[in-house]
C-alpha positions in Angstrom: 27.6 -8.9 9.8 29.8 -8.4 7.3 28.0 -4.9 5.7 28.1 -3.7 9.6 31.9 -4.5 9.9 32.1 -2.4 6.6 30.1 0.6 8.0 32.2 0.8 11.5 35.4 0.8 9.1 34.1 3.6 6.9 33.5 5.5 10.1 36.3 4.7 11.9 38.3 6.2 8.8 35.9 9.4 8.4 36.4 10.1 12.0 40.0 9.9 11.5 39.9 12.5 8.4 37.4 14.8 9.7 40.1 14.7 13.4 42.8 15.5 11.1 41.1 18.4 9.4 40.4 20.2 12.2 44.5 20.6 13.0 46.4 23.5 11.7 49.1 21.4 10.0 50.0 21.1 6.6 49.4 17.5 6.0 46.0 17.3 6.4 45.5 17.3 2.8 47.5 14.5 2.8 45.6 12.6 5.4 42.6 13.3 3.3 44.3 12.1 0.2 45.7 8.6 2.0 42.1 7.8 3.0 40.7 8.3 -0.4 42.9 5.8 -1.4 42.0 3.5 1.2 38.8 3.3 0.4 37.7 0.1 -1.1 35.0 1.3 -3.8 34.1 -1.9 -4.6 33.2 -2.9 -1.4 31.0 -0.4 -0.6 29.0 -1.1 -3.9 28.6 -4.4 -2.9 27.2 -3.4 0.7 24.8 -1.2 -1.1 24.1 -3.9 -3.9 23.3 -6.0 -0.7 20.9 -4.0 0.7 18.0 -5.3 -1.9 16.6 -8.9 -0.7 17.4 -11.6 -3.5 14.3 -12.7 -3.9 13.2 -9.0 -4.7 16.8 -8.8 -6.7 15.7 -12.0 -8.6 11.9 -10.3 -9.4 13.7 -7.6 -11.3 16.3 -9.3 -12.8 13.7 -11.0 -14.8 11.2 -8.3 -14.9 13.9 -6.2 -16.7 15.5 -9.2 -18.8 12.2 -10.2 -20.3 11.5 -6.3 -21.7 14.3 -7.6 -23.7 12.2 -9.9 -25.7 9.1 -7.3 -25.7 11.4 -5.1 -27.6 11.0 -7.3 -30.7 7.6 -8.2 -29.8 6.1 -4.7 -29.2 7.9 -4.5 -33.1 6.6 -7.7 -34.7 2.8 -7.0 -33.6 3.3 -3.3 -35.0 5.0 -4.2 -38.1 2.3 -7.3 -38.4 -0.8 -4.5 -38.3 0.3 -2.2 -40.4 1.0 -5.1 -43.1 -2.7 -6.5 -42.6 -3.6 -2.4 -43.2 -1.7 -2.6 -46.4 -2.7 -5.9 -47.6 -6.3 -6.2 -46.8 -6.3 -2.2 -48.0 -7.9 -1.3 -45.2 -5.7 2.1 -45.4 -6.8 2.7 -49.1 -10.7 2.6 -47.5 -10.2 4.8 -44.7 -8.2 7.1 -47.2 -11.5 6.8 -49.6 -14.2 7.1 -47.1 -11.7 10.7 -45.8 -12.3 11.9 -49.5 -15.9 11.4 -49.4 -16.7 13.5 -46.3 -14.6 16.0 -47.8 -12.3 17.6 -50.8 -10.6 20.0 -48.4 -6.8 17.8 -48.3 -5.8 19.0 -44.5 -9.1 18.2 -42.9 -8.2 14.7 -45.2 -5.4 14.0 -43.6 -7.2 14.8 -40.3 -10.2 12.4 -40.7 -7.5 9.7 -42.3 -5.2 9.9 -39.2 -7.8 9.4 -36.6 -8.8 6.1 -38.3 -5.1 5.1 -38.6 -4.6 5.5 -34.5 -7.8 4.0 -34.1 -7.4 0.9 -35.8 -3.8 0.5 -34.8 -4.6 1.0 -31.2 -7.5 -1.7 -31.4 -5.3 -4.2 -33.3 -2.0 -3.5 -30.9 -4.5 -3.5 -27.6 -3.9 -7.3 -26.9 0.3 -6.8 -26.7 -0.3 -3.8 -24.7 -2.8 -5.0 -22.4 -0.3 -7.9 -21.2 2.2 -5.6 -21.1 1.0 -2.4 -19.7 -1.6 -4.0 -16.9 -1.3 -7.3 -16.3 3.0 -8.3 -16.7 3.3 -5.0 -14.8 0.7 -5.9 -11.7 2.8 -9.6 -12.0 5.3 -7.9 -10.9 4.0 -5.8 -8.4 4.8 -2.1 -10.4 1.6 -1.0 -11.3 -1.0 -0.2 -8.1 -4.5 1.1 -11.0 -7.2 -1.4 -11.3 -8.6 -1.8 -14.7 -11.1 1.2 -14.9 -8.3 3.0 -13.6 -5.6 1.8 -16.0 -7.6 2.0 -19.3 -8.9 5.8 -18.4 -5.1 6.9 -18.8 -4.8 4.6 -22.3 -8.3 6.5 -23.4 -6.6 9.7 -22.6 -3.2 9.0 -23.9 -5.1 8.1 -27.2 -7.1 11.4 -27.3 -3.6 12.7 -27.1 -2.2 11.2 -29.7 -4.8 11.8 -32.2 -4.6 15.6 -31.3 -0.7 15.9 -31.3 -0.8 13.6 -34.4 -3.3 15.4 -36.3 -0.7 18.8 -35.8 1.9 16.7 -37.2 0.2 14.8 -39.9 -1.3 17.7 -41.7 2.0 19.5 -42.4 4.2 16.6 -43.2 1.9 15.3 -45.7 1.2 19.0 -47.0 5.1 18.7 -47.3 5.6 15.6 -49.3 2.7 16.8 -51.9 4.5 20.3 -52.2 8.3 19.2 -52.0 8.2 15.9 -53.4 11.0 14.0 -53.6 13.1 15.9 -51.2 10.1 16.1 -49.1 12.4 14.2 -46.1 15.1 16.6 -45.8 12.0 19.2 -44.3 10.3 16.2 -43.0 12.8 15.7 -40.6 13.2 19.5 -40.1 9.4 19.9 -39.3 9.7 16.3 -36.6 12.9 18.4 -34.7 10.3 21.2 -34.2 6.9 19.0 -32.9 9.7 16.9 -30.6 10.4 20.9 -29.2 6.8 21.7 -29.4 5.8 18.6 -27.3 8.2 19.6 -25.1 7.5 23.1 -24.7 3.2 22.4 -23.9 4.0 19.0 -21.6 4.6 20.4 -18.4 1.7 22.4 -18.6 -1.2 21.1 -20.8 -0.3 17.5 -21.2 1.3 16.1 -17.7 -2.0 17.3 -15.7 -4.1 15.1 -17.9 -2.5 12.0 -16.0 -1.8 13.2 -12.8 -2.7 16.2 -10.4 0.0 18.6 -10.1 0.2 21.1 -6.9 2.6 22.9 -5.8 5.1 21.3 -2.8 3.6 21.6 0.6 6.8 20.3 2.4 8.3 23.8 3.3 11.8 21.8 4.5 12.0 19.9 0.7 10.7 22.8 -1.3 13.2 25.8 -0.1 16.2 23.0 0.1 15.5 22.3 -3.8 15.0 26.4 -4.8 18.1 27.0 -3.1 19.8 24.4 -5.3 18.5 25.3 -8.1 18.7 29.0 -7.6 22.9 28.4 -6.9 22.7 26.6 -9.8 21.3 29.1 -11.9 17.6 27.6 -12.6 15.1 30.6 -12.8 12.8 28.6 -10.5 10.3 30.1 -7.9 8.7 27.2 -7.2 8.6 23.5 -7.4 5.3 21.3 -7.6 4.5 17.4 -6.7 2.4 15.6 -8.3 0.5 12.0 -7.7 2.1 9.7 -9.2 1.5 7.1 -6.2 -2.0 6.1 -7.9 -0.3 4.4 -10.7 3.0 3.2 -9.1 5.6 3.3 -6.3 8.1 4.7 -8.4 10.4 7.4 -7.5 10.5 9.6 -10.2 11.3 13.8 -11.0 11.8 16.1 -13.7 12.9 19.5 -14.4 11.2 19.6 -18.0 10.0 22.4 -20.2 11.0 25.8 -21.7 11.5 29.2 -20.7 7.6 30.4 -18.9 6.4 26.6 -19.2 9.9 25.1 -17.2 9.0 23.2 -13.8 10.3 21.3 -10.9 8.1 18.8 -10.5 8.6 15.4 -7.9 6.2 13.0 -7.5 4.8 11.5 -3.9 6.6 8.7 -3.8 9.6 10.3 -4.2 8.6 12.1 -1.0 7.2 9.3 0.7 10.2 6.9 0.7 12.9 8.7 0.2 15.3 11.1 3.1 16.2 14.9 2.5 19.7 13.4 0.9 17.9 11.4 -1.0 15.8 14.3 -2.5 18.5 16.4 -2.8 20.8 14.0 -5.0 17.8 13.3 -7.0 16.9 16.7 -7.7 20.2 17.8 -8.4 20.6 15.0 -11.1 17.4 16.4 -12.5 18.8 19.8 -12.8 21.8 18.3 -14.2 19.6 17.9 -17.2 18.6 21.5 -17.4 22.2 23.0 -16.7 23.9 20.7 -19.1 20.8 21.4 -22.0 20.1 18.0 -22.3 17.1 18.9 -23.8 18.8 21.5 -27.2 21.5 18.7 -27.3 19.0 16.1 -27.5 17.4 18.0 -30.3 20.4 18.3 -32.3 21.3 14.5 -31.9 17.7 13.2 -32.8 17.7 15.9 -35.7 20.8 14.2 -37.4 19.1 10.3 -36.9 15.7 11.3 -37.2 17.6 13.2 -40.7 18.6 9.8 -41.5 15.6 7.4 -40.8 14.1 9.8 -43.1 16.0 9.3 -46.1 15.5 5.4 -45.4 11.9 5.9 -45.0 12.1 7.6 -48.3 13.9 5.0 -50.0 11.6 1.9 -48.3 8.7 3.8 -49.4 9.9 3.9 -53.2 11.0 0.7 -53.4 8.1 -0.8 -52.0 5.6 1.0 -54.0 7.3 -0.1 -57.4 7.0 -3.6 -55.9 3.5 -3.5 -54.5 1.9 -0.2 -55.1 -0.8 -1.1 -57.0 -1.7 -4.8 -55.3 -2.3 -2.4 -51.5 -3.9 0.1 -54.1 -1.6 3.2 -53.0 -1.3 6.1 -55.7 2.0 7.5 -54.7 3.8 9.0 -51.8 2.1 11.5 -51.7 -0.9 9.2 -51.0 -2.6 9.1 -47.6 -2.8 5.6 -47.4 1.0 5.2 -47.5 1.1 6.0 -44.2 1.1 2.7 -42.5 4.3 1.9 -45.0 5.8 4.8 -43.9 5.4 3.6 -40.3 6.2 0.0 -40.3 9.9 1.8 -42.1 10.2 4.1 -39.5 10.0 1.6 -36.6 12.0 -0.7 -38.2 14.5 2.3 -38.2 14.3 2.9 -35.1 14.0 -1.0 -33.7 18.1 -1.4 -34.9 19.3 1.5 -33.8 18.2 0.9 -30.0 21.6 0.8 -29.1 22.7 4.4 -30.5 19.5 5.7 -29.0 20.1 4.1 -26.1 23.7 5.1 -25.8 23.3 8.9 -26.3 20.5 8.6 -23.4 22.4 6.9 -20.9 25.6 8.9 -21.6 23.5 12.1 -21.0 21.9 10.3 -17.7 25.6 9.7 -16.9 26.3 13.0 -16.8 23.5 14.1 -15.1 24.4 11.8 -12.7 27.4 13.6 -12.0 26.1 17.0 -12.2 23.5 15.7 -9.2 26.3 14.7 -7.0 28.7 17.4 -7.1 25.4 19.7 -7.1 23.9 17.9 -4.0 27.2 16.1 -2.4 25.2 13.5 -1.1 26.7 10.0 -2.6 25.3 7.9 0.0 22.0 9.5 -0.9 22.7 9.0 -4.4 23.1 4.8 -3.9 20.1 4.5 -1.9 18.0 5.8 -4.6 19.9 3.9 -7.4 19.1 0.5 -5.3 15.3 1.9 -5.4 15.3 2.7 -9.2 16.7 -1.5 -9.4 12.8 -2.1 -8.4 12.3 -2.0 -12.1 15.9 -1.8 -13.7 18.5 -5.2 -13.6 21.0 -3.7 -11.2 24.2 -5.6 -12.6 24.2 -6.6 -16.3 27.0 -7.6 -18.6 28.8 -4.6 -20.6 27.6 -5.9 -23.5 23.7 -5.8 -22.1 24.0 -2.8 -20.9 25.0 -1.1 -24.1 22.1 -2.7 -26.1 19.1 -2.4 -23.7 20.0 0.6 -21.0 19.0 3.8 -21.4 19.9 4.5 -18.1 23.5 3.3 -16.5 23.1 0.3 -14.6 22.8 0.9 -10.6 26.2 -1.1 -10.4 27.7 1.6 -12.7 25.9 4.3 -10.9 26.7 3.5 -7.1 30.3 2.9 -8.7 30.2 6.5 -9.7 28.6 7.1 -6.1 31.3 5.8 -4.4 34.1 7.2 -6.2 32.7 10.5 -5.9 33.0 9.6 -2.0 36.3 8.5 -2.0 37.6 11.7 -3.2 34.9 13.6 -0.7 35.4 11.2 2.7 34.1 14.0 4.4 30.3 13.7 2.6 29.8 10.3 4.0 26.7 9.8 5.9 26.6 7.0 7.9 22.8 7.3 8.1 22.3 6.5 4.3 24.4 3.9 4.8 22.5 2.4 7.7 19.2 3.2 5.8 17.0 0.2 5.0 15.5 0.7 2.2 13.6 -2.2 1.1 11.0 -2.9 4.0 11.0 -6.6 5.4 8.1 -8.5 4.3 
């Protein structure tokens, strides 16, 4: 009752503004200015934070809160492998047994590396099974059976052993040629896989997970080239893809480079969401490309992955002086360092979550912002924020949020929603507001 009392008064005052408009005088401005301010922001972040049921509210709330604690877990059970590979010396043996099928040092590192992923895979399974299968079907997120589920880990691992192998064989070539300053061009040669990875996803790696076609809907597809084209994406087409067979998520990208850039949004987006809905989406997603999210991100991972590199460096000469010889490792230059290297690098990377997590959101944020001044559809925009709290806490401390969110909160984001509004009464759509969302059950 209250939310519907809410609604009428939102109308009631974008009736008023919109009347006002359409006179010749000069204060209409004015008018449109005295009902920005009248509009309670707050309020109508709460009628939208309303909308999910809090028993569903509840479900995500702890589904989010306890990927807090498999943050150090999904750590500890990495960091605990690769010490059982260095103290057992299982990586000296698989470094051995890739010397004795062959004295050629790339194809070394090749055979070495796909033991590595092998073993590390097989060990981490457990952790990942529980987390990746049967915490997400728990929680009703993941909609793959087993077969289905472990064909996509078999075929993420064939991917990783590929894309690692490219990386593997130059970095190591690298540390045996430069030596000591071998991280400096380490990190150098890990800016340009990241753009690499980048560049070939869209095309040769996406379509190994999901089927990608191009967008049927003639409605959806011309109202997203004609956003993209006024925002100045060379796009002539956009493509949807199945990601309903592993989830309900909404999800959509504009990802790639140059010949290999797409719009690409998945089924479910297109199932459950309205033409605003899309639009907001989509513009957030071309927010990305406009802004060059994807250079800036480049740049900003170069200068930390710059620095995890010098402590990896420094880790990995310490801890050979200590223990070299006992985990029967020859040097840095050694193959069988590698699972040193990688238990550094994680750790690294495990306490500076928050920076990484802070230079994603902020860019999110202003993707965010792009999206709604690209698509003016606020109301739009809060509807699918309440859908992305499926998965995502919807109203977290400050303090939370800066440690664990990579994405703002959907508090933070319908605030931005709303204010947007405020200032553009005239965008309102009493529809989206009416919307239900989250089907009764």
């Amino acid at each position: 009752m209250i939310r519907a009392v809410r609604f009428l008064v939102s109308v009631v005052l974008l009736s008023a503004v919109i009347a006002l408009a359409q006179t010749n005088t000069p204060k209409a401005p004015l008018a449109s200015a005295s009902a920005a301010s009248q509009f309670d922001i707050k309020a109508a972040v709460d009628a939208y934070l309303a909308k999910m049921p809090p028993d569903q509210r509840a479900r995500s709330d702890a589904y989010f809160e306890g990927g807090y604690w498999l943050l150090l877990w999904d750590f500890l059970s990495a960091a605990f492998v690769l010490w059982l590979m260095l103290h057992f010396r299982w990586s000296a043996k698989m470094r051995n047994l890739a010397e004795r099928i062959t004295r050629f040092r790339p194809i070394q590192t090749v055979f070495y590396w796909v033991q590595f992923i092998v073993v590390f895979s097989i060990l981490t399974f457990p952790l990942g099974i529980y987390e990746g299968y049967f915490r997400e079907h728990k929680y009703g997120l993941l909609n793959q059976n087993f077969g289905e589920w472990m064909r996509d880990q078999l075929v993420g691992l064939a991917v990783g052993v590929v894309l690692g192998a490219i990386l593997m064989v130059p970095l190591f070539g690298l540390v045996r040629r430069l030596g000591k300053s071998w991280w400096v061009w380490g990190a150098v040669l890990m800016i340009v896989f990241f753009a690499f990875v980048s560049l070939i996803a869209p095309v040769y790696i996406a379509p190994l997970f999901n089927k990608y076609k191009s967008l049927e809907n003639v409605r959806v597809k011309d109202s997203i080239l004609q956003m993209a084209r006024a925002n100045g994406i060379p796009a002539r087409d956009v493509y949807e893809f199945d990601a309903s067979k592993q989830s309900n998520r909404v999800s959509a990208n504009v990802s790639g480079f140059a010949n290999t850039m797409r719009i690409s949004l998945n089924d479910n987006l297109l199932k459950r969401c309205t033409l605003p809905e899309i639009q907001t989406t989509m513009g957030h997603e071309m927010g990305h490309y406009v802004l060059n999210h994807e250079y800036k991100g480049l740049v900003i991972s170069g200068v930390l992955i710059l620095i995890g590199f010098a402590f990896v460096n420094w880790g990995i000469n310490f801890a050979l002086a200590k223990w070299g010889s006992v985990w029967d490792i020859r040097g840095i230059t050694d193959l069988a360092v590698l699972p040193l290297a990688t238990v550094l690098l994680f750790f690294y990377l495990f306490i500076t979550t928050p920076i990484n997590n802070s230079i994603t959101r902020t860019m999110e944020f202003e993707a965010d912002m792009y999206g709604l001044n690209a698509a003016q559809q606020p109301d739009g925009e809060a509807n699918v924020d309440m859908m992305l709290g499926e998965y995502r806490k919807l109203d977290p401390g400050s303090v939370e949020e800066f440690i664990f969110y990579d994405h703002p909160s959907g508090r933070t984001r319908i605030t931005a929603a709303m204010r947007w509004k405020a200032e553009h009464p005239e965008s309102a759509s009493v529809e989206e507001m009416n919307r239900e969302i989250f089907p009764k059950k």
